[in-house]
ROPATOR-44668 format. One record per atom (N, C-alpha, C): x negated, z negated, y negated; residue in one letter; atom name. Coordinates in nm, 4 decimals. Each point is the difference from the previous one (the first is absolute). Layout:
% residues N
fido X->X; Z->Z; Y->Y; residu->A; atome->CA
...
END
This chain:
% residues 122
fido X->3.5878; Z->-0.5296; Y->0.5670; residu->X; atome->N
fido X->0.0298; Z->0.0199; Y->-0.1403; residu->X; atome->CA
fido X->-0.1243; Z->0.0557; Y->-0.0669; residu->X; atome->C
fido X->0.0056; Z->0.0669; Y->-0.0998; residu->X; atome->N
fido X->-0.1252; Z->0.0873; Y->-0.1101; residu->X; atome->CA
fido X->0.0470; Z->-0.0462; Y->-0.0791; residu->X; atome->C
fido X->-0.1247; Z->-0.0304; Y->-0.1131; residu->X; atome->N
fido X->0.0407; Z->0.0397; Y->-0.1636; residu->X; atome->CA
fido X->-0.1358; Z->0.0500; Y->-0.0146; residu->X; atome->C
fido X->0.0289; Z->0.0934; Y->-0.1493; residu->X; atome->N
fido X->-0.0771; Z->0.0355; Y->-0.0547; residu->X; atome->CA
fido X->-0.0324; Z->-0.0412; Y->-0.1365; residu->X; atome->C
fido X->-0.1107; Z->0.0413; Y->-0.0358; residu->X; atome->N
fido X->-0.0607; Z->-0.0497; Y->-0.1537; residu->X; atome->CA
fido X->-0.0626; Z->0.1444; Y->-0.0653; residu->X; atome->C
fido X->-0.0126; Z->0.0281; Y->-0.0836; residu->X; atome->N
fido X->-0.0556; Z->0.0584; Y->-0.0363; residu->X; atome->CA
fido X->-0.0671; Z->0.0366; Y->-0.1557; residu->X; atome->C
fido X->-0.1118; Z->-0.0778; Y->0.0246; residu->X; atome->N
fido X->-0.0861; Z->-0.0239; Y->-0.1258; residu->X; atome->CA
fido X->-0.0610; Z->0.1180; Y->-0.0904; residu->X; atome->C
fido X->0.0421; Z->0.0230; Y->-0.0979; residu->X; atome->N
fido X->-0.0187; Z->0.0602; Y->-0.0590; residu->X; atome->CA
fido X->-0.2101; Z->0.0120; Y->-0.0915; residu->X; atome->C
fido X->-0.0459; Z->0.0133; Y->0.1061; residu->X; atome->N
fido X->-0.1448; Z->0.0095; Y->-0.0449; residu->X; atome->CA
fido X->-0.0853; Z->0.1073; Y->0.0970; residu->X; atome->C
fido X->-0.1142; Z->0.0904; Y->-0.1055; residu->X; atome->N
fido X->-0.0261; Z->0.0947; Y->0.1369; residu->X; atome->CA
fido X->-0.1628; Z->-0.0428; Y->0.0133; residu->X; atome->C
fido X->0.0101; Z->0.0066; Y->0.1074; residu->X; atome->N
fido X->-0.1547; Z->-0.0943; Y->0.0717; residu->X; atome->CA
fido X->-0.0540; Z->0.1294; Y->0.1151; residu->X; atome->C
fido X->-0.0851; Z->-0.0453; Y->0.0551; residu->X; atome->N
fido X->-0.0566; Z->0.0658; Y->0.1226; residu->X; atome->CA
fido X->0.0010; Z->-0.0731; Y->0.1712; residu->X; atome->C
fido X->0.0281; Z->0.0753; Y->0.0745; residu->X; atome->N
fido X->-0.0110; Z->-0.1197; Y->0.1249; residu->X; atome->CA
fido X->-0.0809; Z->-0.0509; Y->0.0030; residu->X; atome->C
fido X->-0.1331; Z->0.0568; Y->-0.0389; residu->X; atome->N
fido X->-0.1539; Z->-0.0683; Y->0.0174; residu->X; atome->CA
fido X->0.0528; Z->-0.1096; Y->-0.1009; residu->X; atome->C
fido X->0.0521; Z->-0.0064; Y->-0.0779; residu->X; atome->N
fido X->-0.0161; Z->-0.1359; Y->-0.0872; residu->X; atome->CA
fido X->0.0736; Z->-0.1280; Y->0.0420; residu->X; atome->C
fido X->0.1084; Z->0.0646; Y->0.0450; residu->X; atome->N
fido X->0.1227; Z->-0.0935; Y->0.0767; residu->X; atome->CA
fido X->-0.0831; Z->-0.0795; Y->0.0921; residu->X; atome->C
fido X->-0.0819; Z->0.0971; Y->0.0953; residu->X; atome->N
fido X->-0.0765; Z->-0.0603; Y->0.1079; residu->X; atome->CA
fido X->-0.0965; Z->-0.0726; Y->-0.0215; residu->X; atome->C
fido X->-0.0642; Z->0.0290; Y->-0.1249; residu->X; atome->N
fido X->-0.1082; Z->-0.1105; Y->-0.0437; residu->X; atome->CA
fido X->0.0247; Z->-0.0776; Y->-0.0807; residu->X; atome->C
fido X->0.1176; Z->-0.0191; Y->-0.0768; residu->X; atome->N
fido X->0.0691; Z->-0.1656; Y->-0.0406; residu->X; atome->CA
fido X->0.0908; Z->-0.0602; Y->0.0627; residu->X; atome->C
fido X->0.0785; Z->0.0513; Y->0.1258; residu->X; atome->N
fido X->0.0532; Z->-0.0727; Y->0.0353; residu->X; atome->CA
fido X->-0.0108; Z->-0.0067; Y->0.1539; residu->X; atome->C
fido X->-0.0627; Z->-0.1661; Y->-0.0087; residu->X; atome->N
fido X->-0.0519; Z->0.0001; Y->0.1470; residu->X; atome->CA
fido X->0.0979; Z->-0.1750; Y->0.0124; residu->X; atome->C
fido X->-0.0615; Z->-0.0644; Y->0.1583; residu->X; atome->N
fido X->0.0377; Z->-0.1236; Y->0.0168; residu->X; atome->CA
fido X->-0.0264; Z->-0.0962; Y->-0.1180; residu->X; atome->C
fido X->-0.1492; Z->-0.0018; Y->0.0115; residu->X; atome->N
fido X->-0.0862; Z->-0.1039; Y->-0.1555; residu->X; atome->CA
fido X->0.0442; Z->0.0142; Y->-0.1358; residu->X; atome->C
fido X->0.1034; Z->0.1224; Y->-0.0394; residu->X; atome->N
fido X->0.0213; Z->0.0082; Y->-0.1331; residu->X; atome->CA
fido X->0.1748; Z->-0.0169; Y->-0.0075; residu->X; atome->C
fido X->0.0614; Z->-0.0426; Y->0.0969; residu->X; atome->N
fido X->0.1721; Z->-0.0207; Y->0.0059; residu->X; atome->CA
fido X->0.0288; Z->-0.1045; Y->-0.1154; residu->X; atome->C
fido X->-0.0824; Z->-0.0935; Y->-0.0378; residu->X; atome->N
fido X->0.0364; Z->-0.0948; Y->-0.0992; residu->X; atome->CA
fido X->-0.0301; Z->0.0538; Y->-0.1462; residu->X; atome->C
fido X->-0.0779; Z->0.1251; Y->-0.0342; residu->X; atome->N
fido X->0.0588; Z->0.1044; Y->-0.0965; residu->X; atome->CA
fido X->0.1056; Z->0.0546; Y->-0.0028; residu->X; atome->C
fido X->0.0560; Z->0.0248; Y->0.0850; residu->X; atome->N
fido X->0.0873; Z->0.0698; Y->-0.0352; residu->X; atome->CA
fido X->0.2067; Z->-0.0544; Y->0.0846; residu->X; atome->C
fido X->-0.0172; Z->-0.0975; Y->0.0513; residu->X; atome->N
fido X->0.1312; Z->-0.0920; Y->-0.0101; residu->X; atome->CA
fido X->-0.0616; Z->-0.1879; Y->-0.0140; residu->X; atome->C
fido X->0.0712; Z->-0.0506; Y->-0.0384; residu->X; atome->N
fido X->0.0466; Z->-0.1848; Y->0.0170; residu->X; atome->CA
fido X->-0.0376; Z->-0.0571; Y->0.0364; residu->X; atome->C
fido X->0.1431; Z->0.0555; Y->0.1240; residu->X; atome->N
fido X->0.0457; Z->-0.0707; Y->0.1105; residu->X; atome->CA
fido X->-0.1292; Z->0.0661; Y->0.1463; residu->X; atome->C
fido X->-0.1061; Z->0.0733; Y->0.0459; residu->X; atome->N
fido X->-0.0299; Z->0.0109; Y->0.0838; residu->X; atome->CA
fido X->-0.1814; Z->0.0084; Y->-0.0436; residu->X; atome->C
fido X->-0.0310; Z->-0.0317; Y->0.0936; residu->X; atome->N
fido X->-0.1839; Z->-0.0346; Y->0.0186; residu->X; atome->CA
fido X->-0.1008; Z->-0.0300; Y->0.1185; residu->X; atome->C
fido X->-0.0876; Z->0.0524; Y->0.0024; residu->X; atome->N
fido X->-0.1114; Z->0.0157; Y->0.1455; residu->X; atome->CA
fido X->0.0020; Z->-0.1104; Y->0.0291; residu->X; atome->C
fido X->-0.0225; Z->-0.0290; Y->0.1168; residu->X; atome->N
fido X->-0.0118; Z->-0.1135; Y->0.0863; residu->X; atome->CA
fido X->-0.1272; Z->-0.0328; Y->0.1007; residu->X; atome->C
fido X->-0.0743; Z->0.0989; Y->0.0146; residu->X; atome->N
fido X->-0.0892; Z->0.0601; Y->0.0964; residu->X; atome->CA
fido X->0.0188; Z->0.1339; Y->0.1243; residu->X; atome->C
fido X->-0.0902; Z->-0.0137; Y->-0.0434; residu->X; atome->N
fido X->0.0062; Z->0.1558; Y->0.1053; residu->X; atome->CA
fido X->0.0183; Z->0.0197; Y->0.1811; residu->X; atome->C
fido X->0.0416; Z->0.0341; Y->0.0581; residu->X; atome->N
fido X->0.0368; Z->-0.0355; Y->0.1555; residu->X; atome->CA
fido X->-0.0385; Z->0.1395; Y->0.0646; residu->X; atome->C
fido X->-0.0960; Z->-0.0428; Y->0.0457; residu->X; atome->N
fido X->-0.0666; Z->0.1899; Y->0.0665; residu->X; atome->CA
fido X->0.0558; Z->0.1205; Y->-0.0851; residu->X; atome->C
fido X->0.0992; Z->0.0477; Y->0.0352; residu->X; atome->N
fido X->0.0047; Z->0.1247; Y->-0.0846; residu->X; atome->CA
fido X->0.1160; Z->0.0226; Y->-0.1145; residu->X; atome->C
fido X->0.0920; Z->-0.1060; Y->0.0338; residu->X; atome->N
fido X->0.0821; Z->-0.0869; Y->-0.1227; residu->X; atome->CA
fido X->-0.0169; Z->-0.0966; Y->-0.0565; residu->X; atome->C
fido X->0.0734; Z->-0.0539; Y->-0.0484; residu->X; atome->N
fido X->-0.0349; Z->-0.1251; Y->-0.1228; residu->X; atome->CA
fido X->0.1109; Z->-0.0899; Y->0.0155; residu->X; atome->C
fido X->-0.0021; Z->-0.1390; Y->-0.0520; residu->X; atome->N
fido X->0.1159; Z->-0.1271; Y->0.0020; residu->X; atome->CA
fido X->0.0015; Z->0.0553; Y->-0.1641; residu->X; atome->C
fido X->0.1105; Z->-0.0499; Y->0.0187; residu->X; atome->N
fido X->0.0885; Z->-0.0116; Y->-0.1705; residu->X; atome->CA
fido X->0.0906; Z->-0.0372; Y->-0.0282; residu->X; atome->C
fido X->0.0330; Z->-0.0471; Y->-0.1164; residu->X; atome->N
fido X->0.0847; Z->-0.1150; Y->-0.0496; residu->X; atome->CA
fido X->0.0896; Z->0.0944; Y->-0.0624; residu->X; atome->C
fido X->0.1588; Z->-0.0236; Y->-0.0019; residu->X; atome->N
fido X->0.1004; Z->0.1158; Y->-0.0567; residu->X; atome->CA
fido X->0.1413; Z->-0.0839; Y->-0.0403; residu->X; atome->C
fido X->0.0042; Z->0.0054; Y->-0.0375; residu->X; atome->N
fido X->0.1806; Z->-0.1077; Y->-0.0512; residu->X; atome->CA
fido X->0.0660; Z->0.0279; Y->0.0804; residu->X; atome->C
fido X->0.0152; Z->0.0155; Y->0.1905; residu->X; atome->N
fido X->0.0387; Z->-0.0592; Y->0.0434; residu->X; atome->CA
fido X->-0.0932; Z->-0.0801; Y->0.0701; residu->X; atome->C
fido X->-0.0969; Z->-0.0273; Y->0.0245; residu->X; atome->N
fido X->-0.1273; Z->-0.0338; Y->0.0677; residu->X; atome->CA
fido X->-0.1165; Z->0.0073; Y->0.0239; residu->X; atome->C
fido X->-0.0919; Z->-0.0131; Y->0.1041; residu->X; atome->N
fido X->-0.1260; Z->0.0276; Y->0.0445; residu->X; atome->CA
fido X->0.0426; Z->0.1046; Y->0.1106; residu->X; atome->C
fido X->-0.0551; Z->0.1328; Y->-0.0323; residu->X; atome->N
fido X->-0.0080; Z->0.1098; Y->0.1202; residu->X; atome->CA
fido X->-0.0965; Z->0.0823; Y->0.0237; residu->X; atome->C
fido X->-0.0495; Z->0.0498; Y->0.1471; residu->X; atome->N
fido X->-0.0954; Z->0.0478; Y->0.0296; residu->X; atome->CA
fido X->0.0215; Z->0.1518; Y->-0.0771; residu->X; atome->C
fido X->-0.0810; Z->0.0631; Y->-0.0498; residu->X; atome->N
fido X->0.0356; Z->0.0979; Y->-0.1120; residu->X; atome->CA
fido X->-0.0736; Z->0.1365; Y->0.0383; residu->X; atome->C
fido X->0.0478; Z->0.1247; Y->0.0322; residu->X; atome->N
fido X->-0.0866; Z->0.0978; Y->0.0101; residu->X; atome->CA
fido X->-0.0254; Z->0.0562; Y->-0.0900; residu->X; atome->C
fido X->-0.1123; Z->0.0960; Y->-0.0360; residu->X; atome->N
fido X->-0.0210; Z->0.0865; Y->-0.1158; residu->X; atome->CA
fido X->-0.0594; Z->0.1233; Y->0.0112; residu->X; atome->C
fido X->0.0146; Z->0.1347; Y->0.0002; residu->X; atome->N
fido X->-0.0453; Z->0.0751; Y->0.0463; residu->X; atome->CA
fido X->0.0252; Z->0.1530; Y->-0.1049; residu->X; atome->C
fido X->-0.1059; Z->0.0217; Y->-0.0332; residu->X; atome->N
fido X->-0.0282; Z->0.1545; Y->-0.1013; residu->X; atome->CA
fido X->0.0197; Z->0.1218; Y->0.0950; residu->X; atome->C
fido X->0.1993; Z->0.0236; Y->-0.0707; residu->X; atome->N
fido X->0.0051; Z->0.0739; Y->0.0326; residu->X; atome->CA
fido X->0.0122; Z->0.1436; Y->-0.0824; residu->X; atome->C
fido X->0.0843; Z->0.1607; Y->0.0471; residu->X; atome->N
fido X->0.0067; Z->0.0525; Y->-0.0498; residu->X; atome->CA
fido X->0.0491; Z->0.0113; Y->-0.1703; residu->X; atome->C
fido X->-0.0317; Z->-0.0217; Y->-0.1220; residu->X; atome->N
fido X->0.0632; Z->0.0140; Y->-0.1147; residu->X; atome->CA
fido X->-0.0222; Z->-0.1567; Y->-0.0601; residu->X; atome->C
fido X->-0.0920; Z->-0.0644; Y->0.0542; residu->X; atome->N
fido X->-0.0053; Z->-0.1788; Y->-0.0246; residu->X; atome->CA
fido X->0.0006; Z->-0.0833; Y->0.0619; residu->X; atome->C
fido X->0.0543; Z->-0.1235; Y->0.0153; residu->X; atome->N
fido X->-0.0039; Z->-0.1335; Y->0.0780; residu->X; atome->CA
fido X->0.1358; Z->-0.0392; Y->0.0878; residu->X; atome->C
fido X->0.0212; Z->-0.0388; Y->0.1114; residu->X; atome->N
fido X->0.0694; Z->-0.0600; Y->0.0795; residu->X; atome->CA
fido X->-0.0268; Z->-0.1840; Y->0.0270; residu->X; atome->C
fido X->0.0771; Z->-0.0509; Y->-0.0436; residu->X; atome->N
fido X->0.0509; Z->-0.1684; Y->0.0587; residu->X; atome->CA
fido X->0.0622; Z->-0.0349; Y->0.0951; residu->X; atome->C
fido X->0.0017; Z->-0.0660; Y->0.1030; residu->X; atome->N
fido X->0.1057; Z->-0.0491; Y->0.1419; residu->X; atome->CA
fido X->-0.0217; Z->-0.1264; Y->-0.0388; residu->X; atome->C
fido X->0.1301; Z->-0.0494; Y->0.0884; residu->X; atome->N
fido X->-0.0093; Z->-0.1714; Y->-0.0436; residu->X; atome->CA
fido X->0.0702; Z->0.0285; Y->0.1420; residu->X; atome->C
fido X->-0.1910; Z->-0.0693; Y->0.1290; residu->X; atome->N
fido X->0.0487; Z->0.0263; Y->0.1267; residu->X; atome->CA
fido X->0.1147; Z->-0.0548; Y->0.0843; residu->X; atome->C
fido X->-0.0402; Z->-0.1009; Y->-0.0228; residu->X; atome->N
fido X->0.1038; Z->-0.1557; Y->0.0454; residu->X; atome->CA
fido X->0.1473; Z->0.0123; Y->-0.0390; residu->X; atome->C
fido X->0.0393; Z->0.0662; Y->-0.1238; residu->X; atome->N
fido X->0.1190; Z->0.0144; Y->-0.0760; residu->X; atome->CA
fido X->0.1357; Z->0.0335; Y->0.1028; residu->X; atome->C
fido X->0.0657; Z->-0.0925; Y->0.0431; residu->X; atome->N
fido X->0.1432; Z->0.1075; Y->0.0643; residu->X; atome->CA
fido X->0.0679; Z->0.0972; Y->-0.0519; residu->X; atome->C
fido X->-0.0190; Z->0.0268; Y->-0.1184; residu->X; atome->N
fido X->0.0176; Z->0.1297; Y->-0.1039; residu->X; atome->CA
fido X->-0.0692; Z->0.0914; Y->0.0211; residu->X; atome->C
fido X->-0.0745; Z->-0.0164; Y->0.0126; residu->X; atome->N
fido X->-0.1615; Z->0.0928; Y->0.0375; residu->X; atome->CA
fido X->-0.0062; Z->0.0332; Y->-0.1762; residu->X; atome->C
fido X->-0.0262; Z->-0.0479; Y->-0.0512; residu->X; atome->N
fido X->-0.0158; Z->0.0647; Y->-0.1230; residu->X; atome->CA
fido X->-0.1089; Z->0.0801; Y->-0.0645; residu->X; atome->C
fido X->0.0450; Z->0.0722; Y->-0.0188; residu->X; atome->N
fido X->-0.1294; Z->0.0826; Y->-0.0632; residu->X; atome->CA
fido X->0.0346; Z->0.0721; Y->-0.1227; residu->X; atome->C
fido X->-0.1399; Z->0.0369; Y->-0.0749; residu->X; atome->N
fido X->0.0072; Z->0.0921; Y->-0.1360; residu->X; atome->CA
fido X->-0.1186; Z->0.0839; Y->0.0151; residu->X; atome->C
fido X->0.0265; Z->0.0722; Y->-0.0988; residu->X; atome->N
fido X->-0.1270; Z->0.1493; Y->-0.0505; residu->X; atome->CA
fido X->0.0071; Z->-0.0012; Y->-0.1307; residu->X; atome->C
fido X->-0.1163; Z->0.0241; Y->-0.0127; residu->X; atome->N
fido X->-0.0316; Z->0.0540; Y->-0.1588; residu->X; atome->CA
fido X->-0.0613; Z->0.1244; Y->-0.0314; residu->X; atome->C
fido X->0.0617; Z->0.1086; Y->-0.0253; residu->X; atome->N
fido X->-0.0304; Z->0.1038; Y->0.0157; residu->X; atome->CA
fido X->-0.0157; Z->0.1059; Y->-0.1231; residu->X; atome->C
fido X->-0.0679; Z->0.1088; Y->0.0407; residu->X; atome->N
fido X->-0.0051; Z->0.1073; Y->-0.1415; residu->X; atome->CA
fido X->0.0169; Z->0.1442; Y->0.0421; residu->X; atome->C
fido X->0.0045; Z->0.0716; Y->-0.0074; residu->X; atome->N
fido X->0.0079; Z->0.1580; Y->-0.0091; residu->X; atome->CA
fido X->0.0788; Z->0.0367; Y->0.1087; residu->X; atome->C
fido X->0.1419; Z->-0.0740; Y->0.0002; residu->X; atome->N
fido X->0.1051; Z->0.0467; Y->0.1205; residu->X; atome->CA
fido X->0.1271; Z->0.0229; Y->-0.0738; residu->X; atome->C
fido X->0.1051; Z->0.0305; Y->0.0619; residu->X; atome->N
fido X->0.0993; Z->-0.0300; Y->-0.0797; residu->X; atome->CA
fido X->0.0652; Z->-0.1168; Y->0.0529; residu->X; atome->C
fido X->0.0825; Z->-0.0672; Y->-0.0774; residu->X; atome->N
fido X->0.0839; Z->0.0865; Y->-0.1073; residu->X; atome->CA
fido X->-0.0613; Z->-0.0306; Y->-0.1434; residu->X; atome->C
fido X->-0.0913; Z->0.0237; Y->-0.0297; residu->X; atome->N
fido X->-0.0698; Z->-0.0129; Y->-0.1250; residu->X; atome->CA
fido X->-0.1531; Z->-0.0194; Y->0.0485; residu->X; atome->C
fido X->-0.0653; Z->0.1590; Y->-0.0015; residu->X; atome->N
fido X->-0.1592; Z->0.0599; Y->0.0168; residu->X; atome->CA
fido X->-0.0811; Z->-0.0598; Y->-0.0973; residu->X; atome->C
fido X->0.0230; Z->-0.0556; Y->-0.1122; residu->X; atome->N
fido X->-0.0458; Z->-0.0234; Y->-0.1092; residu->X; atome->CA
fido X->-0.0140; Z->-0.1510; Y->-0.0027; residu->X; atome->C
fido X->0.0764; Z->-0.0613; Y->0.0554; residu->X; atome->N
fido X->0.0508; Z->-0.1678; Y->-0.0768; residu->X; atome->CA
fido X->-0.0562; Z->-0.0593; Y->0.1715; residu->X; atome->C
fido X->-0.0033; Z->-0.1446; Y->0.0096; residu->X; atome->N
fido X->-0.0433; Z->-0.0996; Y->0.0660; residu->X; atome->CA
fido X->0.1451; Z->0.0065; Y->0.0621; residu->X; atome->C
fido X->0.0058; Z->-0.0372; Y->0.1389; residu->X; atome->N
fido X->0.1365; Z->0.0122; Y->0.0726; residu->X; atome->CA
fido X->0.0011; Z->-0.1436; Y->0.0613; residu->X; atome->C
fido X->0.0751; Z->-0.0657; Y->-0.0118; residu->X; atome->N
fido X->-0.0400; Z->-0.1419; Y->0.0365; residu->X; atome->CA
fido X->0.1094; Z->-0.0287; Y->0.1613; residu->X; atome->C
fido X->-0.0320; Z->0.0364; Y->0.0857; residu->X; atome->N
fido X->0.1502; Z->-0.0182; Y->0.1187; residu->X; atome->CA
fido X->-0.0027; Z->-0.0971; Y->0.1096; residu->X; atome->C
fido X->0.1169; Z->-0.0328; Y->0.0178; residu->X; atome->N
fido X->-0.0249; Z->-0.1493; Y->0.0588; residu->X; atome->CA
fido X->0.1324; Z->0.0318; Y->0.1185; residu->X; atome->C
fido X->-0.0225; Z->-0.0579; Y->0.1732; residu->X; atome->N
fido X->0.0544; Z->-0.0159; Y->0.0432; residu->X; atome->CA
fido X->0.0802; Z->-0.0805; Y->0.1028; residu->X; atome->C
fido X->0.0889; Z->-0.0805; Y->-0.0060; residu->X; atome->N
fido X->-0.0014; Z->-0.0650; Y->0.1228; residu->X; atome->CA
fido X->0.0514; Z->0.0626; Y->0.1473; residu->X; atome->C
fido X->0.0075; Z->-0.0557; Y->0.1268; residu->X; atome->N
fido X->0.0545; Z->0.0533; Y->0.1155; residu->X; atome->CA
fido X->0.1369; Z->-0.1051; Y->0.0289; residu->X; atome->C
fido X->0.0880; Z->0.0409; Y->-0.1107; residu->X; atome->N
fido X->0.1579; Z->-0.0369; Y->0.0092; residu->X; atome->CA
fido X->0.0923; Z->0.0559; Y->-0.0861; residu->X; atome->C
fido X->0.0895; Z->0.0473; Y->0.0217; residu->X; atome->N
fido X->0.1247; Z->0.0604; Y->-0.0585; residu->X; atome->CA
fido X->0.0246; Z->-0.0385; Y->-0.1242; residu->X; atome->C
fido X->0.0453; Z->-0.1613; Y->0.0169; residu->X; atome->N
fido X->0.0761; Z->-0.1177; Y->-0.0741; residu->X; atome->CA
fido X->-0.0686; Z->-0.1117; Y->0.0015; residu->X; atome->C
fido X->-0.0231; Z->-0.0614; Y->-0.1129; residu->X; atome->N
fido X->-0.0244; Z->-0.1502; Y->-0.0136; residu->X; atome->CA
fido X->0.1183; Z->-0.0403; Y->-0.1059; residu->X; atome->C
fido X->-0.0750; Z->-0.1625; Y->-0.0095; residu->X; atome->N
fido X->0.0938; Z->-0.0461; Y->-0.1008; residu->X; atome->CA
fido X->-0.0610; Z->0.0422; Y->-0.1602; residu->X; atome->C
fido X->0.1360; Z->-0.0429; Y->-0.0612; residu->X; atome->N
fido X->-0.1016; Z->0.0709; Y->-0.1348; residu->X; atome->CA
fido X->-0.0993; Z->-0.0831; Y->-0.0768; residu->X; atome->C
fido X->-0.0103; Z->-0.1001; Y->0.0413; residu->X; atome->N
fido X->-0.1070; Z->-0.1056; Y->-0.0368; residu->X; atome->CA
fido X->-0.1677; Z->0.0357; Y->0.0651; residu->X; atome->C
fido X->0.0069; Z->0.1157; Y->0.0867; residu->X; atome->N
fido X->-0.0915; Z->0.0204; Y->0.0805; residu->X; atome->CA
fido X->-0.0696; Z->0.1087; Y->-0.1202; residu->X; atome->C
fido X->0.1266; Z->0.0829; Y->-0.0220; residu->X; atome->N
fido X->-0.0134; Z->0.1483; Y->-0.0155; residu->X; atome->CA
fido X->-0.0938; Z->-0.0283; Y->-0.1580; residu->X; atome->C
fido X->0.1032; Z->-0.1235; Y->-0.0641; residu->X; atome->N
fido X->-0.0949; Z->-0.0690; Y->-0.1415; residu->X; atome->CA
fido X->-0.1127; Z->-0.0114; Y->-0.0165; residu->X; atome->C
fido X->-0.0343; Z->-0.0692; Y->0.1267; residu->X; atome->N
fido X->-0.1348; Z->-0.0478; Y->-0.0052; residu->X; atome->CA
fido X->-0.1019; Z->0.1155; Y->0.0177; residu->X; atome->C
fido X->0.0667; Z->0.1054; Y->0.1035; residu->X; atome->N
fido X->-0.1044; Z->0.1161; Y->0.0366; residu->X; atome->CA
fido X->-0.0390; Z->0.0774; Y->-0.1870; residu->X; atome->C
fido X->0.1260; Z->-0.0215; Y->-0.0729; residu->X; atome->N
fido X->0.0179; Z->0.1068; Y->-0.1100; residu->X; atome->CA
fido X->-0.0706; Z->-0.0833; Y->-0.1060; residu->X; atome->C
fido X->-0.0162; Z->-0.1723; Y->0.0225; residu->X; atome->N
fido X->-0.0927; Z->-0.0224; Y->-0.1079; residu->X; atome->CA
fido X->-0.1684; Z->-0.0187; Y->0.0093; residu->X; atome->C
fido X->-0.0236; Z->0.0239; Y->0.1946; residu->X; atome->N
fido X->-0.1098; Z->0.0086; Y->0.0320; residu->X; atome->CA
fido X->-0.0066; Z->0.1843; Y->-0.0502; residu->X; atome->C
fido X->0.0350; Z->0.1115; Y->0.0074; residu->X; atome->N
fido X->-0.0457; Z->0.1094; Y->-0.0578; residu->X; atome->CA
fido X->-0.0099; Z->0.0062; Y->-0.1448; residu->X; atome->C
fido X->0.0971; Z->-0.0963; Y->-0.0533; residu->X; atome->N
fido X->-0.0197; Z->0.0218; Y->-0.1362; residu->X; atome->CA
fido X->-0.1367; Z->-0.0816; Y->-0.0621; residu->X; atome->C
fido X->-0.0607; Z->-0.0968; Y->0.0903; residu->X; atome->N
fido X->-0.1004; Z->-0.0480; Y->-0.0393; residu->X; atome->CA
fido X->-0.1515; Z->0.1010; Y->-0.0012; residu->X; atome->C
fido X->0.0050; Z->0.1002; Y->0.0964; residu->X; atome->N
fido X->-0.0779; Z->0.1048; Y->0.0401; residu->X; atome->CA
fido X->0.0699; Z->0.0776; Y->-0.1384; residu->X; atome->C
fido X->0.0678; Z->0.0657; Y->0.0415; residu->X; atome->N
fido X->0.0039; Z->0.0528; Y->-0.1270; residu->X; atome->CA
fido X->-0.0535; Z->-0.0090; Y->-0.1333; residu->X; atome->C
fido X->0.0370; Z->-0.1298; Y->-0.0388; residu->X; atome->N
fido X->-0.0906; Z->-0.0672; Y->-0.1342; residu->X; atome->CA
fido X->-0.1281; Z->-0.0133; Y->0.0279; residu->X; atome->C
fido X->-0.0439; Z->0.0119; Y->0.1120; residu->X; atome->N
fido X->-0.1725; Z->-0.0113; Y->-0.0111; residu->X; atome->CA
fido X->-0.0511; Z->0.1085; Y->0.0697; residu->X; atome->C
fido X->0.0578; Z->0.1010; Y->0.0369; residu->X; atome->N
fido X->-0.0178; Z->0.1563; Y->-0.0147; residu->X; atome->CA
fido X->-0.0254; Z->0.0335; Y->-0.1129; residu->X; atome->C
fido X->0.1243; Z->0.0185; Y->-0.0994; residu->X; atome->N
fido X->-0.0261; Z->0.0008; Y->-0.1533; residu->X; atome->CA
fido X->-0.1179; Z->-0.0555; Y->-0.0770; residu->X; atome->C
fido X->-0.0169; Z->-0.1191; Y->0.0222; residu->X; atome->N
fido X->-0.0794; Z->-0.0905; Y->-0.0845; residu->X; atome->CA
fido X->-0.1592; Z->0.0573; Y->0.0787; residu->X; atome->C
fido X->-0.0033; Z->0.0547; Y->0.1009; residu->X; atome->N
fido X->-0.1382; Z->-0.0083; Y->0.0532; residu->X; atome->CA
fido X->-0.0598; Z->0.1912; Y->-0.0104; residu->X; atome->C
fido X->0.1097; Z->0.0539; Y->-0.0437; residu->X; atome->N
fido X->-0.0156; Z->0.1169; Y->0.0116; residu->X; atome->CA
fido X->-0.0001; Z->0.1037; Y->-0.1373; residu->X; atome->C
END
């Protein structure tokens, strides 16, 4: 499954990449926060749990994995791609078709929490 976000603010990747790292996740959502660092990923705390967490600067901004996840879940935060070159692209994916929709909730109020602190931080 994908969703997308798309924040209406125009930033630079260099900036994306230098505010949003592991140490600064509790700026910008709630529900998730560093835990310590694990060689070249990090532990972190996320409303569904504690997961080993990757992070990695990539093309257009930042990449998240949540390793452990049977979802495999992941997001990007991105700038100068489409579908909007201009605006913050917020995209999130899991590795399944179908969940329940209690799943799909939770994924949509964990982006909407990014979202609000995209906005608020940007």
């Amino acid at each position: 499954m994908e969703f997308f976000r798309i924040i209406d603010k125009q930033v630079t990747e260099e900036l994306i990449k230098e505010k949003i790292n592991p140490e600064s996740l509790d700026k910008f959502t709630e529900s998730m926060f560093f835990l310590e660092n694990k060689n070249s990923d990090f532990s972190g705390a996320t409303l569904w749990g504690e997961f080993l967490i990757s992070y990695d600067k990539i093309n257009g901004g930042v990449r998240f994995t949540l390793l452990d996840c049977p979802n495999a879940l992941s997001w990007t935060i991105t700038t100068g791609f489409p579908p909007e070159r201009t605006k913050i692209i917020l995209h999130c994916t899991i590795n399944r078709t179908k969940k329940p929709q209690e799943f799909v909730d939770e994924i949509n109020a964990f982006l909407d929490e990014w979202e609000t602190g995209l906005n608020s931080q940007f």
